[in-house]
N, C-alpha and C positions, 0 to 999 in steps of 0.2 A: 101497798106502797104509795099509789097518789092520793091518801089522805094523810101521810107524813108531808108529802112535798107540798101539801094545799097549806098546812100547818106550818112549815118552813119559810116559806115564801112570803105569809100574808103580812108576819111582825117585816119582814124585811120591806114590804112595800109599802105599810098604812104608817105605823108608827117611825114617822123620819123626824127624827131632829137633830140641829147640828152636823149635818151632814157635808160630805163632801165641798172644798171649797168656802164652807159658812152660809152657801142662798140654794144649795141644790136640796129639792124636795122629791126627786123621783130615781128612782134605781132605770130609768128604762128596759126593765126586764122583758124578754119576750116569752118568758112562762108559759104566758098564757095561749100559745100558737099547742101548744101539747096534748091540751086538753080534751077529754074523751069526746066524738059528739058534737052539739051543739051547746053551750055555758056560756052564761054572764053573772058577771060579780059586781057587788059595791064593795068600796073600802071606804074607810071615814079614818082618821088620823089625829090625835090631839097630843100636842107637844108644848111642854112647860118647860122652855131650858131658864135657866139662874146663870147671869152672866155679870160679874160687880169686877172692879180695880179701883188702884188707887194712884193715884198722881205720884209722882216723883220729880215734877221741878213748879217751880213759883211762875205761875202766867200772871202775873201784877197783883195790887194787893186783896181782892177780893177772890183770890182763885190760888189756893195755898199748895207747896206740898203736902201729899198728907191727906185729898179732900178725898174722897170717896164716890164712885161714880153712880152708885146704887145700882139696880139690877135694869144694864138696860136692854137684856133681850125678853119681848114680848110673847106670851102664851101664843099660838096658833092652832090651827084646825087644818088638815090637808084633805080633797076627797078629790075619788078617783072611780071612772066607769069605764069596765070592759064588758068584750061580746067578742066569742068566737063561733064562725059557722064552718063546718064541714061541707065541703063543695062536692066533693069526691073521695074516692079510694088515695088520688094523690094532692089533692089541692084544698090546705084550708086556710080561710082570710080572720083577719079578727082588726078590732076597730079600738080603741083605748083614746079613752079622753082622760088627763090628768094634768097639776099641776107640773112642771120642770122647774123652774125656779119661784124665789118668793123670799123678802125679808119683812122681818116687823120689831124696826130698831127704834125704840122710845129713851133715852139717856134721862131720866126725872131731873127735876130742877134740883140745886144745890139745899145746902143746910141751913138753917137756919143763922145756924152760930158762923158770926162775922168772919170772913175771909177765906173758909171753907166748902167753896163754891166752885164743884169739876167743872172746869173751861167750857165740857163739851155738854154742861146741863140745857134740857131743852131740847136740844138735837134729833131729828127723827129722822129716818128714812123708808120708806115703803114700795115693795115691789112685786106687783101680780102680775101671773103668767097664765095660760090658758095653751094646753097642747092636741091636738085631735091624729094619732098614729093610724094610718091602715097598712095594714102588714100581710103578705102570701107569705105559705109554707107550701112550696113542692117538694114530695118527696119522689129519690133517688132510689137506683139498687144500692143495694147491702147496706142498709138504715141509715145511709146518709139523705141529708135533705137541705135546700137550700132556702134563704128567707130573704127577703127584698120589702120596703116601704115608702111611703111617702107619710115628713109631719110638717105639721102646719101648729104655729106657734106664735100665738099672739100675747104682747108685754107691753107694759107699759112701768113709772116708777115715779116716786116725788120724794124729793130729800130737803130739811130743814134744818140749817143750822146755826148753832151757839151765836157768830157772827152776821147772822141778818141775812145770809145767803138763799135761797129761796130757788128750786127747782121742778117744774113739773115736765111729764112730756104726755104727748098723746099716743093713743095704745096702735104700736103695729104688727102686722101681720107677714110674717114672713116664713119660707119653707124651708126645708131639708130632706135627707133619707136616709134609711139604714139598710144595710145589705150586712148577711149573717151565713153561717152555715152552722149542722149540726149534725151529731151521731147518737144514734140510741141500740141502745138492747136490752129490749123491752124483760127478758127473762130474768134479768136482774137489776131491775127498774134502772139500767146505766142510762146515762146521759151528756153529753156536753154539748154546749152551744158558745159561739161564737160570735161577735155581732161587733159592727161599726156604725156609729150614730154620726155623721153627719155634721159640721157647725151649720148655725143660723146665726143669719149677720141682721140684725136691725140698722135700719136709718129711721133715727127720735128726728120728731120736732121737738126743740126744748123752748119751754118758757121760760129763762132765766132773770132772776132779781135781787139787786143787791139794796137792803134796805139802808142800808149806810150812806150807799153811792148808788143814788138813784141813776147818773148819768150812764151808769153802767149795765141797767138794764134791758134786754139783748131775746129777740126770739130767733133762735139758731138752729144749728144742723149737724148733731153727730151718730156716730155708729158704736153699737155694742155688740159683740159675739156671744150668743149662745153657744158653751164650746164642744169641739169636737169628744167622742170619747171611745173607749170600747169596752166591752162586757163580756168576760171569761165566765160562766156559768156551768155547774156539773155539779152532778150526784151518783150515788151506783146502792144497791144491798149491801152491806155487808153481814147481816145476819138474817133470819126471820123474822119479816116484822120491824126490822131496823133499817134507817137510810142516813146515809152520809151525804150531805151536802156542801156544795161552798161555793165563793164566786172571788173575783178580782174583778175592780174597775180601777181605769187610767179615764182620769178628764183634764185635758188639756186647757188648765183653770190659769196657765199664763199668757195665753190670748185673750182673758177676758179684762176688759178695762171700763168704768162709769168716767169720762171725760169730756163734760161740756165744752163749747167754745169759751166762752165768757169766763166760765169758771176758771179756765187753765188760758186763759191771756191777762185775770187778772190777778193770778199770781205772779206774774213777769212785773206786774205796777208797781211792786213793793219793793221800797230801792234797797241796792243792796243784795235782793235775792241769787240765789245760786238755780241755774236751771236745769241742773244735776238733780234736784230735792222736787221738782214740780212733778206732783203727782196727780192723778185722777182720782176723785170722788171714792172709787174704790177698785183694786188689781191687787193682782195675786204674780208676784215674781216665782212662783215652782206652780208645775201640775200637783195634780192628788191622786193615789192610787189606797184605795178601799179593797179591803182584804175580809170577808165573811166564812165562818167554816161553823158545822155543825149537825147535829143527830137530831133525827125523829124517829118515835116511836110508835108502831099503830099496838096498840094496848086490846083490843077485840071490834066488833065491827060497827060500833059507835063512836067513842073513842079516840084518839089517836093525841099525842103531844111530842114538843120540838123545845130544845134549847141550844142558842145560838152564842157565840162571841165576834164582833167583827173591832177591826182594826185600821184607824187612817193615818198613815206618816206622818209627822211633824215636819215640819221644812223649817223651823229658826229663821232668823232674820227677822225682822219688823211686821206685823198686824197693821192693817188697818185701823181708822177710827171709828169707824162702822160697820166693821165684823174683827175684833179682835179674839180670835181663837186660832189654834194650830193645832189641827189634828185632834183626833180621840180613839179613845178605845169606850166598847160599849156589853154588855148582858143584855141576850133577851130569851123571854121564852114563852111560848104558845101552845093553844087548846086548841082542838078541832072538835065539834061536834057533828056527826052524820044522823043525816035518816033520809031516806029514801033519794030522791036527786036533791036536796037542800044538804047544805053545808057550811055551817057558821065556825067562824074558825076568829079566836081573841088571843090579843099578847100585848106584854109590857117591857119596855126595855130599859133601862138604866145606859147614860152614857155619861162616862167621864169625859170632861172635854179639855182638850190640852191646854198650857199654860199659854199667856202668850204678853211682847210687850209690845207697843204702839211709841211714835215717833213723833217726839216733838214739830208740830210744825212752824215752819222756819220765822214765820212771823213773833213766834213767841220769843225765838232766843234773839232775834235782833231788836227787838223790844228792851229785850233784858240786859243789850249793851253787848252781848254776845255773837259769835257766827259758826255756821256748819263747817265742815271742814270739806276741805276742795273734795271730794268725792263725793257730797252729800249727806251725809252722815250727820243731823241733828240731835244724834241722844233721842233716850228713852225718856218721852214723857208720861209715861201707864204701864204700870205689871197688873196683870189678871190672870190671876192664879187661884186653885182648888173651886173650879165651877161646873155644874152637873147638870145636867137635862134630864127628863123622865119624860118618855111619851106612850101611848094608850093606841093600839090598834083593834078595829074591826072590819072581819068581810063579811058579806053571805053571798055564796056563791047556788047558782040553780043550775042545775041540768035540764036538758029538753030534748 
């Protein structure tokens, strides 16, 4: 049964794209607190999502309905190190360094053919994380066991856009914990665990700069939440050889906001604005909850594979301009190969990523003679629809 669940587990952790929220890169599973002994693993991760839209109002004349955004989410690479040691009969520690979040949003320049130039060509935004988890398992009578940690997470992010707006910050360092509990029986590989992660609150130094309005150029001080979440995690036998597994995550991705000082005071400069519409760089008005279920098979004592389906909510309502998707559904499925304590375990996953449209911003439609309606409500400037990611997982895990 633990070469089904090594097999289960590995597409779930290496190959992430489009996941939760649009910037989350890591499941924060505690898997690996389980494991036989003493084990470490690498995972490597390559994700190619296809992300294009097309306009749907006129931002002046070289920026038409109709233009096309081209593909602006960028290929990526995720990796990930774990190590768990066994302390004792009841205490064992494990140490995980991986990404938690990370985007890499490039919007290509526009078309050639006059007028047909998406507003938001050029545009990038970028964002690297770095996490270090050390996590105890004490176990309990009757195979319960409790799990406790400390993470340390250091971010940083730079966003460029269409309008000359120009953002860096410098990378900080800030903590969190998770505390968890769990049940096993062991006689039919059962399992469930439990777990609460913690937010992590960043305070950026931002470099802000407006190339238009230089007067407006500003080194500031805001905050961004890493956000809270939890992890429903379980499997059990149900036949010889066979494992059911699944999981549920809740991340609490409407705490999370990108909102510079300068950035969100000089949307207030634009006369006329409504301050119902002034939004942040990028937020998420709903949480997200990720639904995973799935079999593995150990095949004989080399052997073993796994295929999986998982599922993320839709929430409706307006996308962002720099993560315009809602939800997905995904396929995957994985190899494991054994020999002796070495275990290489590969898989690929297919994800449909949900439809989603983005919201005119307000400068556009008072431009156009136009205004939002007392609520906010700008209209849809972007549908992105029928777009798909494929990503590439590997671990090799050792025993010792």
């Amino acid at each position: 049964m633990k070469n089904i669940l090594m097999t289960a587990s590995a597409l779930a952790l290496c190959a992430t794209a489009a996941t939760a929220g649009g910037i989350e890169r890591s499941s924060q599973s505690v898997g690996i607190l389980f494991e036989e002994g003493n084990y470490i693993e690498f995972n490597a991760g390559r994700a190619k999502p296809n992300v294009s839209g097309v306009q749907e109002v006129n931002a002046g004349i070289m920026s038409l309905a109709g233009s096309n955004s081209g593909d602006m989410a960028e290929n990526y690479n995720t990796y990930s190190l774990s190590a768990k040691f066994r302390i004792n009969d009841k205490l064992d520690f494990a140490l995980v360094l991986d990404e938690p979040v990370g985007a890499d949003v490039y919007y290509p320049m526009g078309s050639s053919l006059a007028g047909f130039n998406y507003l938001y060509g050029g545009s990038t935004a970028d964002i690297n994380s770095l996490a270090t988890t050390a996590m105890l398992r004490y176990k309990l009578p009757n195979n319960f066991s409790v799990i406790g940690g400390i993470r340390q997470i250091s971010t940083s992010g730079t966003v460029a856009l269409f309008n000359g707006y120009r953002m860096s910050t410098d990378t900080q360092t800030d903590y969190g914990y998770l505390i968890g509990v769990a049940w096993e029986k062991p006689e039919i590989a059962a399992r469930v665990a439990l777990t609460y992660n913690s937010a992590v609150t960043h305070r950026f130094n931002a470099n802000e700069v407006f190339l238009a309005t230089p007067a407006l150029n500003a080194t500031t001080v805001f905050e961004t939440e890493i956000p809270q979440s939890v992890n429903l995690e379980g499997q059990t036998g149900i036949a010889a050889n066979t494992l059911l597994f699944g999981s549920i995550r809740w991340v609490d991705w409407s705490a999370f906001e990108i909102a510079p000082q300068q950035y969100m005071a000089a949307q207030g400069l634009v006369p006329g604005t409504n301050p119902a519409t002034h939004s942040g760089l990028v937020s998420y008005d709903d949480d997200s909850f990720t639904y995973t279920l799935g079999i593995g098979r150990k095949f004989n004592e080399t052997w073993s594979g796994a295929v999986f389906v998982s599922h993320e909510t839709s929430k409706g309502g307006y996308a962002g301009n720099l993560g315009p998707t809602d939800g997905q559904t995904a396929l995957g499925v994985a190899a494991t190969y054994t020999r002796d304590n070495l275990k290489v375990t590969a898989g690929v996953r297919y994800v449909k990523i949900g439809g989603a449209s983005t919201e005119t911003p307000e400068q556009v439609v008072i431009g156009g003679g136009g205004s939002c309606s007392a609520g906010g409500d700008c209209g849809t400037f972007a549908s992105f629809e029928d777009n798909h990611a494929v990503a590439f997982g590997l671990r090799v895990g050792y025993r010792f």
